[in-house]
C-alpha positions as a Python dict, from the first residue, in 0.01 Angstrom:
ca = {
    (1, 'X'): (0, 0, 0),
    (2, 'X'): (306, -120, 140),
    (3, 'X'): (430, -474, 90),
    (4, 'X'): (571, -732, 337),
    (5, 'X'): (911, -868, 246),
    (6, 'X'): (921, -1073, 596),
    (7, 'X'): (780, -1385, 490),
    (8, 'X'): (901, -1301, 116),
    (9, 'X'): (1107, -1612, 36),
    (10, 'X'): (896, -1876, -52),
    (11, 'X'): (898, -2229, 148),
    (12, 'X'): (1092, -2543, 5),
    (13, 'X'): (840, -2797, -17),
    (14, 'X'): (1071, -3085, -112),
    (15, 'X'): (1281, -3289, 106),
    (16, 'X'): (1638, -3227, 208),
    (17, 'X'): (1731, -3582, 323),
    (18, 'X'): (1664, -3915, 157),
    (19, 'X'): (1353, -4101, 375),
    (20, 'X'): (1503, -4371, 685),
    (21, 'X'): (1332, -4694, 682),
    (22, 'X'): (1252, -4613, 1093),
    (23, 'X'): (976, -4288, 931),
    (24, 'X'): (838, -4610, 679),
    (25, 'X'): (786, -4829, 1001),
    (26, 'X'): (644, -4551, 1148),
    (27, 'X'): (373, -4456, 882),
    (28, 'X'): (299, -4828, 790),
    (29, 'X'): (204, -4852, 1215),
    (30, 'X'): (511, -5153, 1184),
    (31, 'X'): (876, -5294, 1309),
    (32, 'X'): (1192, -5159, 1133),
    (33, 'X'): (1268, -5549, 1142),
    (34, 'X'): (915, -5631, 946),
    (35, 'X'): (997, -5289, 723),
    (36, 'X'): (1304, -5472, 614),
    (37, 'X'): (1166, -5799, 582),
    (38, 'X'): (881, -5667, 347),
    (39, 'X'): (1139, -5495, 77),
    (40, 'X'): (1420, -5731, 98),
    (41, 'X'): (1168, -6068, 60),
    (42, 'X'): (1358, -6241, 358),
    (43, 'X'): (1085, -6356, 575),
    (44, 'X'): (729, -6483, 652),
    (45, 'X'): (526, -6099, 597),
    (46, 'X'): (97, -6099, 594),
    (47, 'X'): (-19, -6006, 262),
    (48, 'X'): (-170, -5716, 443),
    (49, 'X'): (137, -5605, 649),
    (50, 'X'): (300, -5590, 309),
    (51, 'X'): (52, -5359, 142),
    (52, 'X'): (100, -5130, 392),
    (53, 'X'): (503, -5150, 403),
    (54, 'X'): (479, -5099, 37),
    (55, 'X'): (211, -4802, 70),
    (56, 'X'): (411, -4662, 287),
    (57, 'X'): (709, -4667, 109),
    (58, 'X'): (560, -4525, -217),
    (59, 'X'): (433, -4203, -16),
    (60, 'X'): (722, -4167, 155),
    (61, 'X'): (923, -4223, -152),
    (62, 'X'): (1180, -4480, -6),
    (63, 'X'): (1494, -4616, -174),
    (64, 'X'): (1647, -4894, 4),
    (65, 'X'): (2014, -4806, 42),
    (66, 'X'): (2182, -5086, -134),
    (67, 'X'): (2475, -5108, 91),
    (68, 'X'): (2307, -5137, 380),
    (69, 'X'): (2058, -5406, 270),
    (70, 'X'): (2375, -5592, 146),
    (71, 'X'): (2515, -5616, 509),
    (72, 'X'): (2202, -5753, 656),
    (73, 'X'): (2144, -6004, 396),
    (74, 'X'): (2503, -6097, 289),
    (75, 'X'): (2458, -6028, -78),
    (76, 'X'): (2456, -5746, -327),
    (77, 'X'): (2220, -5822, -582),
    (78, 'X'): (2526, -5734, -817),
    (79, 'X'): (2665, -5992, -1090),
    (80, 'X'): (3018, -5987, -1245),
    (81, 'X'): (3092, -6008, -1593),
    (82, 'X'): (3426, -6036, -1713),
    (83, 'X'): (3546, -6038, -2075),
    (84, 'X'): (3790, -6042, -2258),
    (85, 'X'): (3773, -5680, -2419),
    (86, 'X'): (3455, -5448, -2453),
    (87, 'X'): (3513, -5338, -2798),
    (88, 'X'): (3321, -5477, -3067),
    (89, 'X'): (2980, -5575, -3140),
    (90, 'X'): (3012, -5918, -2999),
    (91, 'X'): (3090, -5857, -2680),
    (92, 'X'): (2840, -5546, -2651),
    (93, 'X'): (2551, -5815, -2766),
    (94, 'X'): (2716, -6012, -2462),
    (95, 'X'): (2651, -5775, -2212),
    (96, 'X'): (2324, -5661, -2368),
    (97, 'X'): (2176, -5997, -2322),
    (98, 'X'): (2349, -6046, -1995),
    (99, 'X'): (2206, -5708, -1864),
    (100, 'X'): (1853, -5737, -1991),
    (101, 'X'): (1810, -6097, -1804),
    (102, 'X'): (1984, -5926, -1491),
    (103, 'X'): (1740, -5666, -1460),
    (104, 'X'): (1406, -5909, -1522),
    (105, 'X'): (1604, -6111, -1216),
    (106, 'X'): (1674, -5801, -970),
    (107, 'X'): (2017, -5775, -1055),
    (108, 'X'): (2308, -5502, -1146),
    (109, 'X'): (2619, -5610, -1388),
    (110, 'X'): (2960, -5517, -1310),
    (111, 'X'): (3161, -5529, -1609),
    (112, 'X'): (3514, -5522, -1688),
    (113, 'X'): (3781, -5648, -1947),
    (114, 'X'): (4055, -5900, -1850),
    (115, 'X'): (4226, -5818, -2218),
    (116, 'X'): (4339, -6176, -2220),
    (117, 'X'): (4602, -6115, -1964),
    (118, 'X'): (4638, -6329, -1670),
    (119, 'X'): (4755, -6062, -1441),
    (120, 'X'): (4491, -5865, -1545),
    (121, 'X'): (4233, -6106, -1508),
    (122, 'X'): (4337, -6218, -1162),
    (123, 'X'): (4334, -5809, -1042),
    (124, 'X'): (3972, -5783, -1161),
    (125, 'X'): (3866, -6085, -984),
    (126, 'X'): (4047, -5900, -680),
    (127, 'X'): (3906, -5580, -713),
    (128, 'X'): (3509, -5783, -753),
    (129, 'X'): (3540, -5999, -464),
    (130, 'X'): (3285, -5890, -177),
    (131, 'X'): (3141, -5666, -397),
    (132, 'X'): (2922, -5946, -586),
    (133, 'X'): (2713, -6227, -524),
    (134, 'X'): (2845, -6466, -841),
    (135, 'X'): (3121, -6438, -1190),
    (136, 'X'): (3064, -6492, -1535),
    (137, 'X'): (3391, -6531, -1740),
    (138, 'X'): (3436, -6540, -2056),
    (139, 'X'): (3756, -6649, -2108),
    (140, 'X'): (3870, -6850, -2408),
    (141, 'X'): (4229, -6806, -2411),
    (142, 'X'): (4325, -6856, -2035),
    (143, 'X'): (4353, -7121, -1785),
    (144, 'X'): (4017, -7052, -1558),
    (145, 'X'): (4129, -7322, -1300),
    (146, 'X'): (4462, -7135, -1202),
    (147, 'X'): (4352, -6808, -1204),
    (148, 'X'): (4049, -6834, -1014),
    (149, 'X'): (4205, -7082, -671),
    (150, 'X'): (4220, -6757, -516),
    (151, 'X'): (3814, -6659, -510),
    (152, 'X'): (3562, -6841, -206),
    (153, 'X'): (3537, -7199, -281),
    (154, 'X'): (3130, -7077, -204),
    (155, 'X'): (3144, -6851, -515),
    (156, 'X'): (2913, -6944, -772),
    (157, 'X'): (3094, -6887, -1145),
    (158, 'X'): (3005, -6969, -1473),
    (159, 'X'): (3228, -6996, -1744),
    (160, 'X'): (3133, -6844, -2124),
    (161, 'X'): (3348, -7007, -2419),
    (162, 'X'): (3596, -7225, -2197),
    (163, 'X'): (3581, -7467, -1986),
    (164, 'X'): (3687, -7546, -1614),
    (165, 'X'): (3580, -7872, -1467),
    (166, 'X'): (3444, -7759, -1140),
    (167, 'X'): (3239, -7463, -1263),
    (168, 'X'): (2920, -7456, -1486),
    (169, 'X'): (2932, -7336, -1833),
    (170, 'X'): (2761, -7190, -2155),
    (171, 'X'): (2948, -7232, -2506),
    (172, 'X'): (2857, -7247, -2879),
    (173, 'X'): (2882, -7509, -3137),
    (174, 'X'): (3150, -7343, -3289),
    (175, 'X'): (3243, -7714, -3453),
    (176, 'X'): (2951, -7812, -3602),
    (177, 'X'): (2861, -7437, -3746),
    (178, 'X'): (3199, -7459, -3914),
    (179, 'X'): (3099, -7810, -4068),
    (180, 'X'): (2790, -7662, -4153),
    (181, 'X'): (2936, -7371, -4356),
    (182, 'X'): (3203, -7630, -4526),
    (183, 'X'): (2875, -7829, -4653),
    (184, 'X'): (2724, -7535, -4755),
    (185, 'X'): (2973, -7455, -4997),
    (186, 'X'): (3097, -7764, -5108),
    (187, 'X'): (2729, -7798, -5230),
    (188, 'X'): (2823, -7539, -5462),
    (189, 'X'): (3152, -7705, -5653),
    (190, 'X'): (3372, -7534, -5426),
    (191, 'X'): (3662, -7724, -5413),
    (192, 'X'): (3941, -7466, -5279),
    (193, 'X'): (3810, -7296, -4953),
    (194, 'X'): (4059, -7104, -4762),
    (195, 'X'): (4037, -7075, -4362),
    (196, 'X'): (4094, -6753, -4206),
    (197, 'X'): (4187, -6905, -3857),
    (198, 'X'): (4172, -6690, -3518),
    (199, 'X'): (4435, -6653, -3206),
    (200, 'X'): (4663, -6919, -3143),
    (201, 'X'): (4519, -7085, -2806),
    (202, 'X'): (4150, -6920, -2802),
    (203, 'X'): (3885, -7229, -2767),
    (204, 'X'): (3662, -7104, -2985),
    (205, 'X'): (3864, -7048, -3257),
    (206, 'X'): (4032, -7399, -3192),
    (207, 'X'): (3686, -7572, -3249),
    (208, 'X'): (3551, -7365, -3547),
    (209, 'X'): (3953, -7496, -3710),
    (210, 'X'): (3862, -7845, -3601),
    (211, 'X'): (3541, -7828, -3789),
    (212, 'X'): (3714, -7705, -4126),
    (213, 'X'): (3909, -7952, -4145),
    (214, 'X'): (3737, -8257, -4043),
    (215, 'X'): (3424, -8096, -4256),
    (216, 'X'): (3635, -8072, -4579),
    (217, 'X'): (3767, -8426, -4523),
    (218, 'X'): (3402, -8560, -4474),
    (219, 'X'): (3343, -8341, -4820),
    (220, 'X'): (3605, -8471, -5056),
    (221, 'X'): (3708, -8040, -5035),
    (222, 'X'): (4092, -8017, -5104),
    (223, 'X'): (4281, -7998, -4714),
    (224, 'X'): (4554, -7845, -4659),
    (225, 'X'): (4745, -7646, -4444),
    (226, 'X'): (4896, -7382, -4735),
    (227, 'X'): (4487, -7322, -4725),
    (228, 'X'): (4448, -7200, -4366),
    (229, 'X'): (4619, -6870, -4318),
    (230, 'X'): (4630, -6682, -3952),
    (231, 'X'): (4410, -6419, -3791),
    (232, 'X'): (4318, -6289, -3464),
    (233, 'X'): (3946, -6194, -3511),
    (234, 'X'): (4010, -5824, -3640),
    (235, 'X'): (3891, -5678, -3938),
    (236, 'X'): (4304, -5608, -4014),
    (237, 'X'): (4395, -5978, -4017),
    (238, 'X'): (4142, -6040, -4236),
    (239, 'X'): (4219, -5799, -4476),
    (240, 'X'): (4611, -5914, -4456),
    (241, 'X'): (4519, -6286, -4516),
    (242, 'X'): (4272, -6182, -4807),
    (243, 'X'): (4561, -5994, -4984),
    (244, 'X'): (4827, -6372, -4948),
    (245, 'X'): (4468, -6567, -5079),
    (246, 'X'): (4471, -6346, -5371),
    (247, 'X'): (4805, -6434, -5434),
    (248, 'X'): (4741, -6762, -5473),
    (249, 'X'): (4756, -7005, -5765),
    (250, 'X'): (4533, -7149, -5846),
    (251, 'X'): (4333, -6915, -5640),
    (252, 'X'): (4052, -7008, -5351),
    (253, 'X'): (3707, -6998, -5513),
    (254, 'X'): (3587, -6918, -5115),
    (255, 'X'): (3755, -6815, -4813),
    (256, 'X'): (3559, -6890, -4415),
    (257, 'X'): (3655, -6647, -4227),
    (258, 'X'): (3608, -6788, -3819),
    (259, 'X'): (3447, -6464, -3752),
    (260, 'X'): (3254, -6190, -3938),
    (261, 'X'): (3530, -5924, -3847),
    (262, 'X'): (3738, -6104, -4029),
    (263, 'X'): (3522, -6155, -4293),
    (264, 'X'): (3429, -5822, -4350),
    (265, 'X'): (3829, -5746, -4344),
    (266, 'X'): (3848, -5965, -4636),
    (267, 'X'): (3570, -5853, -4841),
    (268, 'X'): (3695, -5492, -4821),
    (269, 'X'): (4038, -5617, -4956),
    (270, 'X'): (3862, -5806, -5212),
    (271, 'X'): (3677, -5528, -5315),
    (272, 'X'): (3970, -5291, -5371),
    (273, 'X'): (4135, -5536, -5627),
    (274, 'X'): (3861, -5572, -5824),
    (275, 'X'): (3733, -5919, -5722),
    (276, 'X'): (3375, -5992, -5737),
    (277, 'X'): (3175, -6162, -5456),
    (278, 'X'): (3036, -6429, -5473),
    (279, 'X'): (3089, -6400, -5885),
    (280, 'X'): (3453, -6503, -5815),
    (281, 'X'): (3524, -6570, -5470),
    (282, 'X'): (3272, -6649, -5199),
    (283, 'X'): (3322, -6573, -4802),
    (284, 'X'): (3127, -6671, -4569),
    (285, 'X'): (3201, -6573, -4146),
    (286, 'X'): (3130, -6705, -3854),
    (287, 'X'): (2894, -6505, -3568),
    (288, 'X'): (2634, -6310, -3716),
    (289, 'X'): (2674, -5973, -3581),
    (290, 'X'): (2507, -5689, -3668),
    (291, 'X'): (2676, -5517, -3938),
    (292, 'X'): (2708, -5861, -4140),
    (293, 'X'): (2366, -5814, -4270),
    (294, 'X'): (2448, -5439, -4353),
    (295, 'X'): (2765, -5509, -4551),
    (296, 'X'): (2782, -5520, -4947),
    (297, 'X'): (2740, -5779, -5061),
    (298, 'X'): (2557, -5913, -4745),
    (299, 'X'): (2720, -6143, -4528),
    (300, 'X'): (2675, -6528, -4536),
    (301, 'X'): (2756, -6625, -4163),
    (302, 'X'): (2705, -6899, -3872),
    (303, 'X'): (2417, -6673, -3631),
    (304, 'X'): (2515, -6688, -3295),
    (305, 'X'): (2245, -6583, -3052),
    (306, 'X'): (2530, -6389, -2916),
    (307, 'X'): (2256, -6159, -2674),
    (308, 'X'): (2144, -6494, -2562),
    (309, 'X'): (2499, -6672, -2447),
    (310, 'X'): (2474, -6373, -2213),
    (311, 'X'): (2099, -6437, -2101),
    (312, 'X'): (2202, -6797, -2048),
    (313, 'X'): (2480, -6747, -1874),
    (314, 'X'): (2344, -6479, -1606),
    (315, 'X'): (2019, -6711, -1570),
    (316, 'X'): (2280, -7041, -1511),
    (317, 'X'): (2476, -6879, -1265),
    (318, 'X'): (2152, -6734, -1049),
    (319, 'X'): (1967, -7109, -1092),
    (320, 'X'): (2351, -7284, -982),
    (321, 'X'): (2344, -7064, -674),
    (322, 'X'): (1957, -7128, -572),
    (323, 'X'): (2022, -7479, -622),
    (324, 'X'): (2323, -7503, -428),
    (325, 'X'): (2320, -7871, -420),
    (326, 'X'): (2364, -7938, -755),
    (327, 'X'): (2607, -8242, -761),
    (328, 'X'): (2709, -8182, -1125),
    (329, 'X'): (2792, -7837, -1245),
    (330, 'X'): (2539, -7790, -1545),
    (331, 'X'): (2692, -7743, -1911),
    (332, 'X'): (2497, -7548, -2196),
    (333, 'X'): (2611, -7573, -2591),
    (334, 'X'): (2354, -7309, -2818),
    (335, 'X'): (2366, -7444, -3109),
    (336, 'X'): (2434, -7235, -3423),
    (337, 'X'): (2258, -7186, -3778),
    (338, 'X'): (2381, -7121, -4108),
    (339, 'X'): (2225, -6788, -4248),
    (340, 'X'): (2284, -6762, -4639),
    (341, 'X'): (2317, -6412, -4776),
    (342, 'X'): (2442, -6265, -5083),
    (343, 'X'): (2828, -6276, -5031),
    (344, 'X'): (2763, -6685, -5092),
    (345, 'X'): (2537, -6742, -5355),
    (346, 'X'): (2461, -7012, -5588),
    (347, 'X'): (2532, -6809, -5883),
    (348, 'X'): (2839, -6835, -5915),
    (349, 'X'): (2926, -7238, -5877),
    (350, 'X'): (2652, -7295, -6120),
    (351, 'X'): (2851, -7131, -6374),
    (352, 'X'): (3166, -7282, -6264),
    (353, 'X'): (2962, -7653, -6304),
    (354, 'X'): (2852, -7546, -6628),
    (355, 'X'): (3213, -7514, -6814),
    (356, 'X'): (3335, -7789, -6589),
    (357, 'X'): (3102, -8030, -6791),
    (358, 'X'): (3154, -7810, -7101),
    (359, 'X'): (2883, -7588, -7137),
    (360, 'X'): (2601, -7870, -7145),
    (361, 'X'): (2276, -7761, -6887),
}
């Protein structure tokens, strides 16, 4: 028997073009106008005119186009988040917890990195502007005010770890978890505690210095500036001031570290010349991230709810623009919590209190 080839190729049964909000108004028996009103949530819409918009849409399997919903509503549904780098586990927990409350909210993050440079900063905000509805900046080592006269006076910003007057802002108790870490260890006879500092200028680093010292005053701790030695939050400069502590004579029985990169930086260099942690020299760093608690020994540290200074901040900056009467731009401190791990045990000052008052118990 012969066969047909004529009606051979089989018929596409999927669609070649993306579904127009007119064939949704048209199914759903409605306006284009009360189509849009139903998906965007901009207007009065009957319970039942909405099932069917949203029945419709389903079968019809409708994506808004983004860019056109932005131009009849004025906004974007897009967030910007600026940091100062996105390397490192910090700033990844940042985003993370900016992200997830973004999503729960209807929103999209764009991210980028201002690398601590003005000029750079000031081209992001540039390149952002029209293309969201509100900024989050973290910027600790920059002058906010200056660099953002440029955007909308209408744009709502939030500042992370700095401060500019006119803006609302989310920050840590980087002061008080330093005092709490310089208690900590003063409670075990440590008398010598070296600082690994961070960057000249970066707020954070500023406060967490101004809590050493004032801490180890309040303490009776030995203060002293041939104790604090410089860093810039890498693992590098941590190891490099490790290597001048262990110079030292008499040497540091601890060393804070104001941040667990740094920390870790140290314990490695620690490690290689045979020093024992905590046995003879405790460290203890500041933020809690992840691989702190992975380390050997693990890591004593300040936690930061780093995930959450993100959540806050995105959920700050959409309640500042709802309420867009707010007289007083709100401010948010998350306070901080000292976790003690093995790298700062008790072990060790116990047996240091023990010959100090000549082997009596």
């Amino acid at each position: 028997m012969p066969i047909s080839t004529a009606s051979s190729k089989p018929r596409s049964t999927s669609r070649t073009r993306p579904t127009t909000i007119k064939e949704v108004a048209a199914r759903a028996g409605v306006s284009v106008a009360t189509v849009s009103r139903a998906l965007n949530g901009i207007g009065p819409v009957k319970q039942a005119t909405l099932d069917r918009v949203l029945e419709a849409a389903r079968a019809l399997r409708f994506v808004p186009h983004s860019g056109a919903r932005s131009l009849s509503t004025k906004t974007t549904h897009t967030i910007g988040l600026v940091l100062p780098d996105l390397h490192g586990e910090f700033f990844s927990e940042v985003i993370r917890g900016a992200d997830l409350a973004a999503r729960r909210r209807g929103y999209h993050l764009l991210v980028s990195g201002s690398h601590n440079n003005a000029d750079d900063m000031a081209a992001v905000l540039g390149a952002m502007r029209g293309r969201v509805d509100g900024l989050i900046l973290m910027s600790p080592e920059l002058a906010i005010e200056s660099i953002v006269s440029e955007l909308p006076a209408a744009m709502p910003l939030v500042t992370v770890s700095g401060e500019a007057k006119r803006f609302a802002s989310v920050t840590i108790d980087n002061y008080g978890g330093a005092r709490t870490v310089i208690r900590h260890l003063a409670a075990l006879a440590h008398q010598r505690i070296a600082f690994i500092t961070g960057p000249a200028g970066n707020a954070d680093a500023a406060e967490r210095l101004r809590g050493y010292r004032d801490a180890c005053r309040t303490h009776l701790v030995v203060c002293s500036s041939d104790l604090e030695f410089p860093g810039d939050f890498s693992e590098e400069s941590g190891y490099d001031a490790a290597l001048k502590i262990l110079e030292m004579k008499p040497r540091p029985t601890a060393i804070f570290a104001a941040n667990d990169a740094m920390a870790v930086g140290a314990l490695f260099a620690l490690r290689e010349h045979g020093v024992r942690v905590p046995e003879d020299v405790a460290i203890v760093g500041f933020d809690d991230i992840p691989i702190a608690r992975y380390v050997t020994p693990r890591l004593t540290t300040v936690t930061v709810a780093i995930a959450e200074l993100g959540r806050r901040a995105l959920e700050v900056l959409l309640d500042t623009t709802v309420n867009k009467d707010s007289r007083r731009p709100p401010r948010e401190t998350l306070s901080t919590t000292l976790v003690v791990r093995e790298s700062c045990g008790a072990t060790a000052a116990a047996k240091r209190m023990k010959r100090s008052s000549g082997g009596k118990s």
